[in-house]
DOLUMFI-885701 format. One record per residue (C-alpha): x, y negated, z; residue number from 1; chain. Coordinates in steps of 0.5 Angstrom, whole numbers, padded with zeros to 4 digits. Example, Ala and Ser with C-alpha at 12.3 -4.5 7.8 and 13.67 -1.06 7.14 Angstrom:
BEGIN
R  east north    up resi chain
R  0025  0009  0016    1     A
R  0027  0002  0014    2     A
REM end
This chain:
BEGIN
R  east north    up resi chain
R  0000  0000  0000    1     A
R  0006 -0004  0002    2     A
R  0009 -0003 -0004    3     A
R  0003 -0005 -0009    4     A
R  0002 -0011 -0006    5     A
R  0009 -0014 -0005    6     A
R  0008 -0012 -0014    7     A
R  0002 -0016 -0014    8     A
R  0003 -0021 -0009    9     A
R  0011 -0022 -0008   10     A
R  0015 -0020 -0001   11     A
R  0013 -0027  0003   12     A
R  0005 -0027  0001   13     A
R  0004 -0019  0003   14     A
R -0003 -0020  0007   15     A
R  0000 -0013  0011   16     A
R  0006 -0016  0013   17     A
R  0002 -0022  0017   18     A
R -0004 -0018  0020   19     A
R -0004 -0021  0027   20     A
R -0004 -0029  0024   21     A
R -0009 -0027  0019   22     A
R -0014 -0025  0026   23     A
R -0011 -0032  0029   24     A
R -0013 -0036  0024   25     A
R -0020 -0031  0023   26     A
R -0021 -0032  0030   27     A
R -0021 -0041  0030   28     A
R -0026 -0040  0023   29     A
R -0029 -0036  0028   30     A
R -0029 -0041  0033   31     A
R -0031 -0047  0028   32     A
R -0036 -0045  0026   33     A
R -0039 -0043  0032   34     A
R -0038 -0049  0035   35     A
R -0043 -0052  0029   36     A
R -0048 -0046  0030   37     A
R -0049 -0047  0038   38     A
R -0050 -0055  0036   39     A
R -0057 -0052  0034   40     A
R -0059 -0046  0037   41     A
R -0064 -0046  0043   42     A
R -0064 -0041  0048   43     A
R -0071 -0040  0049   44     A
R -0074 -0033  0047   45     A
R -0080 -0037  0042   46     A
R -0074 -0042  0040   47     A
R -0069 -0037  0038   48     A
R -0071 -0035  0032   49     A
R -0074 -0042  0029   50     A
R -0067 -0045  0030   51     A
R -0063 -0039  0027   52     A
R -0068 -0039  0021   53     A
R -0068 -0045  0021   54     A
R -0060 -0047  0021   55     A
R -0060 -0041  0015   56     A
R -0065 -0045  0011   57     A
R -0061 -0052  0011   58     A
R -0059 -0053  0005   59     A
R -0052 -0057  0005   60     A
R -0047 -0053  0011   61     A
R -0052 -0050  0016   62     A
R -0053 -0043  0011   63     A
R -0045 -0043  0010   64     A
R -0043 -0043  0017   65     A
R -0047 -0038  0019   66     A
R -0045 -0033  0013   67     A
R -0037 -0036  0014   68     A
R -0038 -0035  0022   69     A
R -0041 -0028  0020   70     A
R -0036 -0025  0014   71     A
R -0029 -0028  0019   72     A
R -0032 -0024  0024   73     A
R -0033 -0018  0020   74     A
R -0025 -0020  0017   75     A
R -0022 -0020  0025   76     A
R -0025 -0013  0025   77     A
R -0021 -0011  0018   78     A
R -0015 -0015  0020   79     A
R -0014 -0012  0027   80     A
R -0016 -0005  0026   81     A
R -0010 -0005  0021   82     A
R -0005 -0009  0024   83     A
R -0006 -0002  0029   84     A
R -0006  0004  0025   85     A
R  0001  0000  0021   86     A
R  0004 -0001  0028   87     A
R  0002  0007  0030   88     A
R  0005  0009  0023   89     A
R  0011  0005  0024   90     A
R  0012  0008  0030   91     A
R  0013  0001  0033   92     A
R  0009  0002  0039   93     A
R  0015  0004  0045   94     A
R  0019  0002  0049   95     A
R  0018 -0005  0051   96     A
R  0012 -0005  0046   97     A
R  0008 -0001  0051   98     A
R  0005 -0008  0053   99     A
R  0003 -0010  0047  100     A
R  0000 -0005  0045  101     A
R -0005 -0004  0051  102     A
R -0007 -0011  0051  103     A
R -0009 -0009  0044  104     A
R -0012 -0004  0046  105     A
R -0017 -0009  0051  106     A
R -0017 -0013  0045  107     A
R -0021 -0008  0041  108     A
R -0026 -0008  0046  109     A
R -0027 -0016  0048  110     A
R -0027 -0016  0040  111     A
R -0032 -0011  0039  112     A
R -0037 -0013  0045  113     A
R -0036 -0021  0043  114     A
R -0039 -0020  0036  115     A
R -0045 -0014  0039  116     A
R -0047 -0019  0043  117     A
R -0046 -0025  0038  118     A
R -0052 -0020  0034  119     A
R -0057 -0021  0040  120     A
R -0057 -0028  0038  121     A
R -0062 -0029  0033  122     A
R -0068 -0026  0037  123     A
R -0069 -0022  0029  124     A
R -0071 -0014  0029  125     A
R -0063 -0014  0028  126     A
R -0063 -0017  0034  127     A
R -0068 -0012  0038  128     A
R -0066 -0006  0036  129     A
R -0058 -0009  0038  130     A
R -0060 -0010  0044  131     A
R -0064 -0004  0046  132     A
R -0059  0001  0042  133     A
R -0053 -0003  0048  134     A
R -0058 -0003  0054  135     A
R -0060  0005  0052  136     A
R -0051  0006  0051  137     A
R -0050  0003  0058  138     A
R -0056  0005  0062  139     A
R -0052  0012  0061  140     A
R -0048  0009  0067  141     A
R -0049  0009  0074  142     A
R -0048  0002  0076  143     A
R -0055  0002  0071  144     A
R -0058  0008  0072  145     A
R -0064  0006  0067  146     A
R -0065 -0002  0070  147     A
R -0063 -0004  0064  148     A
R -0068 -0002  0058  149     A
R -0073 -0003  0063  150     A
R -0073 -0011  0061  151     A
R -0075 -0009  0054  152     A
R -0081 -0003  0055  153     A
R -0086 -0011  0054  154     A
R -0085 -0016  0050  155     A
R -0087 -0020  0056  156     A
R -0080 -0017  0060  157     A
R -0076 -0022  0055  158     A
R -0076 -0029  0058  159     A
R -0071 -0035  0057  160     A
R -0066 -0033  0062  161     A
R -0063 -0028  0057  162     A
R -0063 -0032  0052  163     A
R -0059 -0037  0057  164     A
R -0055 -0030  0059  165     A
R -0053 -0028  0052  166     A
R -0052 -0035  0050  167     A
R -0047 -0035  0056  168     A
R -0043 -0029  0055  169     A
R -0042 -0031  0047  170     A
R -0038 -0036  0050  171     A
R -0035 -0033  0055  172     A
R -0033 -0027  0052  173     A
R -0029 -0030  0046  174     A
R -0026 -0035  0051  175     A
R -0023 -0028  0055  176     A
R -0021 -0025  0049  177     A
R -0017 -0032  0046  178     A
R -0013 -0030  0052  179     A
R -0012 -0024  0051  180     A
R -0009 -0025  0044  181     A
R -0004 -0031  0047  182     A
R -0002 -0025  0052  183     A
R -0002 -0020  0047  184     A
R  0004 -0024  0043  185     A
R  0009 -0026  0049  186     A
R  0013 -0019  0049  187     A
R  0014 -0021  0042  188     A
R  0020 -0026  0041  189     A
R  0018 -0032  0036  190     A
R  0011 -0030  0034  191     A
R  0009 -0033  0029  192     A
R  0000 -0035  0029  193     A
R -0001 -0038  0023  194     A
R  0000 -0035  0017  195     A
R  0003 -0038  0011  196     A
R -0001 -0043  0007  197     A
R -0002 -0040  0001  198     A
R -0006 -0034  0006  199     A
R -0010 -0039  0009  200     A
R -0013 -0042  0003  201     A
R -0015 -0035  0000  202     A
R -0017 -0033  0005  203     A
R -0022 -0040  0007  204     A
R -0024 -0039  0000  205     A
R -0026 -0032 -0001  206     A
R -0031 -0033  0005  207     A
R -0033 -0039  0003  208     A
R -0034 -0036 -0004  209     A
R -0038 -0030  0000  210     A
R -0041 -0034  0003  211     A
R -0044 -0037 -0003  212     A
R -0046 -0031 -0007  213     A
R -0049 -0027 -0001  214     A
R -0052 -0031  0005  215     A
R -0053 -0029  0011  216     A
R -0061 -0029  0013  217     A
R -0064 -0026  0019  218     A
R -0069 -0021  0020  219     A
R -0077 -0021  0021  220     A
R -0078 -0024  0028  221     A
R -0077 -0019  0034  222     A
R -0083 -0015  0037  223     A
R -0082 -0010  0042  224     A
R -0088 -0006  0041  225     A
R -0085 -0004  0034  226     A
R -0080  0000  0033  227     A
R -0075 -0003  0027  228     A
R -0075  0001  0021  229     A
R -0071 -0001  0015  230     A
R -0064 -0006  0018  231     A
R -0059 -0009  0014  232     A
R -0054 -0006  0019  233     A
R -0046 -0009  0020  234     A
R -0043 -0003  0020  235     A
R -0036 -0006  0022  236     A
R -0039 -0008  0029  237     A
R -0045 -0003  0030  238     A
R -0043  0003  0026  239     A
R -0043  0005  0033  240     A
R -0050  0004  0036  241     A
R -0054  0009  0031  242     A
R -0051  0015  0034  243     A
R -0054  0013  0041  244     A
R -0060  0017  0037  245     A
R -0057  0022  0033  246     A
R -0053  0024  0038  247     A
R -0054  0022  0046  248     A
R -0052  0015  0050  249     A
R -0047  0021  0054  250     A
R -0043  0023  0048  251     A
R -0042  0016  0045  252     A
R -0039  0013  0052  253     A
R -0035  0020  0052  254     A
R -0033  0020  0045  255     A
R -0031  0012  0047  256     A
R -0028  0013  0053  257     A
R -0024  0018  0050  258     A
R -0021  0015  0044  259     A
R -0020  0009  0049  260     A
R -0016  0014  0053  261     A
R -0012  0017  0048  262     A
R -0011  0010  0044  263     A
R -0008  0007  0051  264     A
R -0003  0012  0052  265     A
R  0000  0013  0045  266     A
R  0006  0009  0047  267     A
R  0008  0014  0053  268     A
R  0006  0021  0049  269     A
R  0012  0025  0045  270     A
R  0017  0019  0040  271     A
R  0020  0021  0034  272     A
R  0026  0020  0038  273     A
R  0030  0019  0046  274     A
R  0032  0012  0046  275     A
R  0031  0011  0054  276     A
R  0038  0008  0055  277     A
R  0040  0000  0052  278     A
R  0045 -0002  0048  279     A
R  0049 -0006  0047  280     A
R  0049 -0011  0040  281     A
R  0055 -0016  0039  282     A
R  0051 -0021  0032  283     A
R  0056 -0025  0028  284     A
R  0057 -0032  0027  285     A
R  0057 -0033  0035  286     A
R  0060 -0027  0038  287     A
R  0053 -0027  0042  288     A
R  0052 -0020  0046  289     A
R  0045 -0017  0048  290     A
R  0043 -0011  0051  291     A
R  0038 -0008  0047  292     A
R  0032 -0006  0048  293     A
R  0029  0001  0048  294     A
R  0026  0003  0041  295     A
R  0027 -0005  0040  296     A
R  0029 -0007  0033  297     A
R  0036 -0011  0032  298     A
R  0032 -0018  0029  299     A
R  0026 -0018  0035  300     A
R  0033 -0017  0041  301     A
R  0037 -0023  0036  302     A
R  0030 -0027  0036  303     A
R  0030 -0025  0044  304     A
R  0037 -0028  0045  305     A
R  0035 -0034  0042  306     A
R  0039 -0034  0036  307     A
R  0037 -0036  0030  308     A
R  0036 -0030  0025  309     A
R  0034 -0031  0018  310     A
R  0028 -0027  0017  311     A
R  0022 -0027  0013  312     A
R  0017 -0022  0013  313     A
R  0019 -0017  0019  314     A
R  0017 -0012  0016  315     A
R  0022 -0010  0011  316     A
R  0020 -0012  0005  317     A
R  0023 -0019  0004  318     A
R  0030 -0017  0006  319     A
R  0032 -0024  0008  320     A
R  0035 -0021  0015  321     A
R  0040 -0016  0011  322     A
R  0046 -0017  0015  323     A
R  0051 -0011  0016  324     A
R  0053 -0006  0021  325     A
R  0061 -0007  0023  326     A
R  0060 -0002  0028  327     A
R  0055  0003  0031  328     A
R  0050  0007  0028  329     A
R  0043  0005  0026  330     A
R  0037  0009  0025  331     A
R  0033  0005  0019  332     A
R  0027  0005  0020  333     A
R  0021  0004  0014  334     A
R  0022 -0001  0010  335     A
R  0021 -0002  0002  336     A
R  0027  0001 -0003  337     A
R  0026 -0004 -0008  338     A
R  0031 -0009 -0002  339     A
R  0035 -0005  0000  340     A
R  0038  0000 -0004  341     A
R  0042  0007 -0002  342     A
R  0048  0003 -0005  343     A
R  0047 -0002  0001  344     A
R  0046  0004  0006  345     A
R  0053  0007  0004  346     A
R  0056  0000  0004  347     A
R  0054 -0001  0012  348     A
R  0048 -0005  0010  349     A
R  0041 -0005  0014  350     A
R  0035 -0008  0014  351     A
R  0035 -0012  0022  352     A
R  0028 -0012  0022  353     A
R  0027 -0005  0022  354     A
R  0033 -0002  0024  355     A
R  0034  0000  0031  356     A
R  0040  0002  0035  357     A
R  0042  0009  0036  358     A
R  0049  0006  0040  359     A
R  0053  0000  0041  360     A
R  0052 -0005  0035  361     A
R  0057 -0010  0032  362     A
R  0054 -0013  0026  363     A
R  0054 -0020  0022  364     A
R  0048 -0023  0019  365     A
R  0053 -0028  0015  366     A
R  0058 -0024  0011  367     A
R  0064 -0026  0014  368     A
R  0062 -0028  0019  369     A
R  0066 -0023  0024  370     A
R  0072 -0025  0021  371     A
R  0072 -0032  0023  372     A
R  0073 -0033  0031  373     A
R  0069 -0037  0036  374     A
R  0069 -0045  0035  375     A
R  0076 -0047  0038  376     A
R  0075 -0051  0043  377     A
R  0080 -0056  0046  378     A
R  0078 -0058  0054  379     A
R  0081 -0060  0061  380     A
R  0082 -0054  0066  381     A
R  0084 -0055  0074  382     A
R  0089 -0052  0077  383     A
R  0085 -0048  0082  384     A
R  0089 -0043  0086  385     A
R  0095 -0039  0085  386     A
R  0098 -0032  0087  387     A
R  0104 -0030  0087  388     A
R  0104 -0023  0085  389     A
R  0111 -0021  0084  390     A
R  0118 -0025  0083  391     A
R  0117 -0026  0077  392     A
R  0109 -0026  0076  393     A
R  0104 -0031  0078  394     A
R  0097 -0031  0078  395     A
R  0093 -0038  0076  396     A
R  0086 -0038  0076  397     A
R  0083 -0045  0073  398     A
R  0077 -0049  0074  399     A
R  0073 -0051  0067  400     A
R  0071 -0059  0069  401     A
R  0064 -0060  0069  402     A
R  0060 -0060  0063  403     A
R  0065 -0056  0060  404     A
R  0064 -0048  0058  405     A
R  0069 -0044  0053  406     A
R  0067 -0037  0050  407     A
R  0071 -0032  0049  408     A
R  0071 -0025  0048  409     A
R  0074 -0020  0053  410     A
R  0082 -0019  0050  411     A
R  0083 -0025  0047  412     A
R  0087 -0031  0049  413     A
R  0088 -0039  0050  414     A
R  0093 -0044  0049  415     A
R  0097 -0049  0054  416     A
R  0097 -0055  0051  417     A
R  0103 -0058  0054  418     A
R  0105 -0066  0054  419     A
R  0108 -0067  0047  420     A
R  0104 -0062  0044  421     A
R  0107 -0055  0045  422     A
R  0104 -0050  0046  423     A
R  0104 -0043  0051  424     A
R  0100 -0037  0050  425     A
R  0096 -0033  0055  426     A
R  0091 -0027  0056  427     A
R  0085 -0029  0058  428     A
R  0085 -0024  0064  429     A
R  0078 -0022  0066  430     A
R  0072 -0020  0062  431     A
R  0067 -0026  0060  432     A
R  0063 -0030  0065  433     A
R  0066 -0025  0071  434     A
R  0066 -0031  0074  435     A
R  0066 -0039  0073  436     A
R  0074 -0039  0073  437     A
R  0080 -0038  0068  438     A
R  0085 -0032  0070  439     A
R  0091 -0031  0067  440     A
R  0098 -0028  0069  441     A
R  0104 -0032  0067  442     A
R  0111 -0028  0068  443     A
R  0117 -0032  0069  444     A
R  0122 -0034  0063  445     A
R  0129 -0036  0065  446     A
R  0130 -0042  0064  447     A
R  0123 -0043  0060  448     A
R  0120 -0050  0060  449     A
R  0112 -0049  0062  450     A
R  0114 -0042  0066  451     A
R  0120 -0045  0070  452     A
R  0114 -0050  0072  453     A
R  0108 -0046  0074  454     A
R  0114 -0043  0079  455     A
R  0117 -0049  0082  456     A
R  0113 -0055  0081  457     A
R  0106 -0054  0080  458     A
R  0100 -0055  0085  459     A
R  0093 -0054  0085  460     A
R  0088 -0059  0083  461     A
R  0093 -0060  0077  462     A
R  0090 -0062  0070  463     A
R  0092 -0058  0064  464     A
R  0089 -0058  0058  465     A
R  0087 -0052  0054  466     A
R  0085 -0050  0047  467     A
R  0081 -0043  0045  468     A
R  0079 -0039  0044  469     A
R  0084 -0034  0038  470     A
R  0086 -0027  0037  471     A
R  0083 -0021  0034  472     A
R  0085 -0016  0040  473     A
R  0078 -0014  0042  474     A
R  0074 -0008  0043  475     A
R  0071 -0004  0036  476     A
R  0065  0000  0037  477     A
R  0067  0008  0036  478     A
R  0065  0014  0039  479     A
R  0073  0015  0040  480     A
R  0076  0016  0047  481     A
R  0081  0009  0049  482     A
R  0088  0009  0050  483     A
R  0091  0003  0053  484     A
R  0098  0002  0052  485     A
R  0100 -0004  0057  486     A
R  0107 -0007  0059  487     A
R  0109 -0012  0064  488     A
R  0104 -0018  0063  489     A
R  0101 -0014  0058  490     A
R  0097 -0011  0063  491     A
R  0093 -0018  0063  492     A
R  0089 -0017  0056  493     A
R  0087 -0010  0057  494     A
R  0084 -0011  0065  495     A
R  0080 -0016  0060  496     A
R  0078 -0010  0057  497     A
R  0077 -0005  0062  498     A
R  0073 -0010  0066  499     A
R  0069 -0012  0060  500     A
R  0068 -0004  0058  501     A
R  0066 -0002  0066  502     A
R  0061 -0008  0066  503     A
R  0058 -0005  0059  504     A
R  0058  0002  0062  505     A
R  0062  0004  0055  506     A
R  0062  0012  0057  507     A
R  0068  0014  0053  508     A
R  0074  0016  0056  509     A
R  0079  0011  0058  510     A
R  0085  0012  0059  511     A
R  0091  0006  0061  512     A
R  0099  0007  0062  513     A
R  0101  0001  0064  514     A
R  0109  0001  0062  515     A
R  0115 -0003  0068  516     A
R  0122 -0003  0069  517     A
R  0120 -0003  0077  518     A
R  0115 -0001  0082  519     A
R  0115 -0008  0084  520     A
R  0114 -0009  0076  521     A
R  0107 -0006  0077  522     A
R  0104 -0013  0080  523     A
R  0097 -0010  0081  524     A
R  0097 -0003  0082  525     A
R  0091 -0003  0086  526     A
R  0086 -0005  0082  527     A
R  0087  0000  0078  528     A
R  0088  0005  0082  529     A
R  0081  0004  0084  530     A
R  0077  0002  0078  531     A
R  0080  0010  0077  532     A
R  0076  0011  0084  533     A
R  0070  0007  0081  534     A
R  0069  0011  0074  535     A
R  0070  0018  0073  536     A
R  0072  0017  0066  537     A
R  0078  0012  0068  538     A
R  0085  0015  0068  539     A
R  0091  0011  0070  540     A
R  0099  0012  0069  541     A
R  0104  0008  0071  542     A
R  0111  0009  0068  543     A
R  0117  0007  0070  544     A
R  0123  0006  0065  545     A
R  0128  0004  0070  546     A
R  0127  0006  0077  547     A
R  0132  0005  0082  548     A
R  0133  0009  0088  549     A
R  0130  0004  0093  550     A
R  0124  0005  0089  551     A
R  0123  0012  0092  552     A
R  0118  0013  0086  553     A
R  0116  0021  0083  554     A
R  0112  0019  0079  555     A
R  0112  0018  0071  556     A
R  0119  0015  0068  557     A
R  0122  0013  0061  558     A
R  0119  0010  0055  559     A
R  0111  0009  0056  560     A
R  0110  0011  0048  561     A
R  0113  0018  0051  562     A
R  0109  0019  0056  563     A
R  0103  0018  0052  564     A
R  0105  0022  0046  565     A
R  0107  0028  0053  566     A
R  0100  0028  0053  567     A
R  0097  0027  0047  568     A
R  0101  0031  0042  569     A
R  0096  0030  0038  570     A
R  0093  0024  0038  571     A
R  0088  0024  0031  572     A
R  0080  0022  0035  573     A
R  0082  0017  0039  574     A
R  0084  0009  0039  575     A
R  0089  0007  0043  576     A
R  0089 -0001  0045  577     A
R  0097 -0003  0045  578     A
R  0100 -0009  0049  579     A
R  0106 -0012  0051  580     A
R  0112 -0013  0047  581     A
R  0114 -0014  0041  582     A
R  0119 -0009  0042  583     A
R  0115 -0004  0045  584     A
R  0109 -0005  0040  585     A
R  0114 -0004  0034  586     A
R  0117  0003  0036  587     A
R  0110  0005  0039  588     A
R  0105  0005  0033  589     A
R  0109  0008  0028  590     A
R  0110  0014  0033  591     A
R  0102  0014  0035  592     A
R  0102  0015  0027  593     A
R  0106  0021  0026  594     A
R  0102  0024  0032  595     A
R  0095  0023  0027  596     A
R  0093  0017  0030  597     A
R  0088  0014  0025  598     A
R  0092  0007  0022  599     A
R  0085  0004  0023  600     A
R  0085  0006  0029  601     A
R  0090  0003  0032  602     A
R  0090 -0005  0035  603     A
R  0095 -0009  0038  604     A
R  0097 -0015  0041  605     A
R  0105 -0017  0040  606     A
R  0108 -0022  0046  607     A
R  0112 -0026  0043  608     A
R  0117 -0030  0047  609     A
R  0118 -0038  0044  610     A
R  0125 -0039  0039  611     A
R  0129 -0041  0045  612     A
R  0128 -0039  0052  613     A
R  0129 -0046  0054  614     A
R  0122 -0048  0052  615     A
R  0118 -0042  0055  616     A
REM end
């Protein structure tokens, strides 16, 4: 159906891809015309009648508005009950969108019992046989038990009160039901509740000109003491009521209820698929991470997040929000072939409005825009705290100055903007937003200008200026273990990224073996002696190059590389993170290589010491 009608109407004027604008605005042509037809209705049981005819007999609106408000109302029907068999075949009824699935399922019954009683108003033999027909249907219940239809045995059993009661409950109940739609819609992110022009123009004129060529006109007046016979009868609204005779009150309200039942709890029976568990999505430009909600698509968490996604349709027939899955898995969803082609599927593509997340996700819906990294800002940082760690490693927290924010990703790194322009680089040594303050770890260099003077000079509530954030050593999504390759302060990117991984709850498997000429070298071994308490799926060993005696150290020793490839001699299915030295980093990757490490699976981080070792 889809399909046909993107053919005969183009992708972004499918009346099925706006289903639930199409009832809103249906629902206010509704409203709009009701308005006009209750100016003239009296409520009166002899007046009913006269003022109904009457209003239909009205030459220049009165007869159009009264079919217009009929035929929208009839139109609301159609609109909702596909709007739930598409979402019912889409599967798109789980998860988080239990919500609004049962409100729509309330919505029915507000819908259905606003336009019954919307037939009761004219007080024609429609109407008489509509009002028996319910009293009979309720009756059935023992909050009734019979009380109703006993008001309707004498014409002398019907008075103006009822008219004033029918008139009070079709106001009441389409004001319960807009309610509804509004709360209906506020678990999908960024609905839309109009729909495009174009839509609303066809639909207004096609009701009108329904209007014109069928009338809606009443029935002979009612009288209790005839049973109606022939009725032009609504079968959108009351399909129901001659089963009332056919079968019995108790089988209709059975078979009603049950239906209702079933209906509400769709969302809970068996799915398609198991996602009970939230995933995480990095979207580019904007390096933007979201926790996904079960059975939600990439689109409805990106328009959650509050970024502003291309979209069109949201319904995989415009492919306006084709964007590309870097990393992850995605289950596709239906959709239209003719906008996204297998070529595409193959090449990494999908649709975001139906793909939803069967891992972690890293996509971008700006080709490119992965590549480009996070806006380079330049701001003001103060001194907060310092630590020494060991001889020669201090550790600076730096406060942001109020106002200011800086994004990063968890491994990358800012720059010291000294005095005359120099720059020195350091990691950012905590996961993004773990706390208001900027850790980094800073190892003296001999002789080193800016080292020199965090050692010896600098004080807290000092003013640097800093520019980030850069680099490209962060975390990629893959199912593959990690292997961390940290030495000296090269430990300060890779805690970003163990902390970023823990706070994430990433189930690989985590290994870090952190490389030092001394035990002093190992400036914090009791973090992740404890991340290893913490986390079943971490692993740390240290490793010694050069210890001495007063050491009394029993553990690993040698080169860092060696003692990875001693215990993974077969290094293909997993990734490994190096980082610390240039040295260390150029003899490590070509040995990991040999031992069937993936190229591409291969990141590191080189640290590089300034040309001459009196401007460190």
């Amino acid at each position: 159906m889809e399909c046909g009608l993107n053919v005969t109407f183009g992708e972004r004027l499918n009346p099925l891809y706006h289903l639930g604008e199409i009832t809103f605005f249906l629902f206010w042509i509704v409203a709009a015309s009701g308005l006009y037809l209750y100016a003239f209705l009296k409520t009166g049981v002899t007046q009913a009648y006269s003022s109904v005819d009457g209003l239909t007999a009205q030459w220049w609106l009165g007869g159009i508005v009264r079919s217009l408000h009929r035929y929208a109302s009839d139109g609301m029907v159609i609109a909702t009950t596909l709007h739930l068999v598409r979402h019912f075949c889409f599967d798109r009824h789980r998860g988080f969108r239990w919500f609004s699935w049962v409100t729509g399922v309330a919505l029915i019954w507000l819908l259905y019992a606003s336009g019954i009683n919307g037939f009761m108003l004219p007080w024609d033999r429609l109407a008489q046989f509509v009002t028996v027909a319910v009293a009979e249907l309720l009756d059935w219940l023992p909050i009734f038990s019979g009380a109703l239809i006993r008001n309707f045995i004498y014409p002398s059993s019907v008075n103006d009160r009822l008219f004033s009661l029918l008139s009070f409950m079709h106001i009441g109940i389409p004001l319960v039901l807009l309610l509804f739609m509004w709360v209906h819609i506020q678990r999908v992110p960024k609905t839309a509740i109009h729909p495009p022009r174009q839509i609303m123009l066809a639909l207004l004129g096609t009701l009108t000109a329904l209007s014109l060529a069928h009338p809606v006109t009443s029935h002979a007046p009612a009288d209790l003491s005839v049973t109606p016979g022939t009725l032009r009868l609504d079968w959108f609204y009351l399909g129901v009521l001659p089963l009332v005779y056919a079968w019995s009150a108790s089988g209709v309200l059975t078979v009603l209820g049950s239906a209702t039942g079933i209906l509400a709890l769709l969302p809970w029976l068996p799915a398609k698929r198991a996602t009970a568990d939230a995933y995480r999505l990095t979207v580019h430009p904007g390096n933007r991470e979201i926790a996904v909600r079960p059975n939600e698509t990439i689109l409805e968490a990106c328009l959650r997040g509050g970024l502003s996604v291309p979209y069109e349709c949201r319904n995989g027939g415009c492919g306006v929000c084709k964007g590309v899955v870097l990393n992850g898995q995605v289950e596709h969803g239906a959709y239209q072939s003719s906008v996204l082609s297998e070529v595409e599927r193959a090449q990494g593509k999908a649709l975001f409005c139906c793909a939803s997340p069967l891992s972690d996700l890293e996509v971008e819906y700006e080709l490119g825009a992965a590549a480009r990294t996070l806006a380079v800002k330049t701001l003001d940082v103060l001194v907060a705290r310092m630590q020494k760690l060991a001889d020669d490693v201090m550790l600076v927290h730096l406060n942001l100055t109020q106002g200011n924010r800086i994004d990063y990703r968890a491994g990358q790194y800012f720059n010291v903007v000294l005095a005359d322009g120099a720059r020195r680089s350091f990691s950012f040594a905590t996961a993004p937003g773990a706390s208001g303050q900027i850790e980094m770890h800073v190892r003296l260099i001999p002789e080193g200008r800016f080292t020199s003077y965090v050692f010896a000079r600098m004080k807290t509530g000092e003013r640097l200026r800093i520019e980030g954030p850069f680099g490209q050593f962060v975390l990629r999504e893959s199912e593959r273990p990690i292997i961390f390759v940290a030495g000296a302060t090269g430990f300060a990117p890779v805690k970003s990224l163990l902390e970023y991984a823990f706070e994430m709850g990433l189930k690989r498997r985590l290994y870090l073996y952190w490389g030092v000429r001394r035990k002093k070298d190992l400036y914090m071994p009791d973090l992740p002696q404890q991340w290893a308490r913490d986390h079943p799926n971490f692993s740390f060993v240290p490793v010694l190059s050069e210890p001495q005696p007063d050491d009394r150290w029993d553990g690993r020793t040698g080169l860092v590389h060696d003692a990875i490839l001693h215990d993974f001699p077969d290094l293909s299915g997993y990734d490994v993170y190096s980082c610390g030295s240039v040295k260390m980093v150029e003899i490590a990757r070509p040995a990991f290589v040999a031992h069937g490490l993936d190229e591409e699976a291969c990141f590191a981080d080189a640290f590089r010491v300034s040309a001459s070792a009196h401007q460190a």
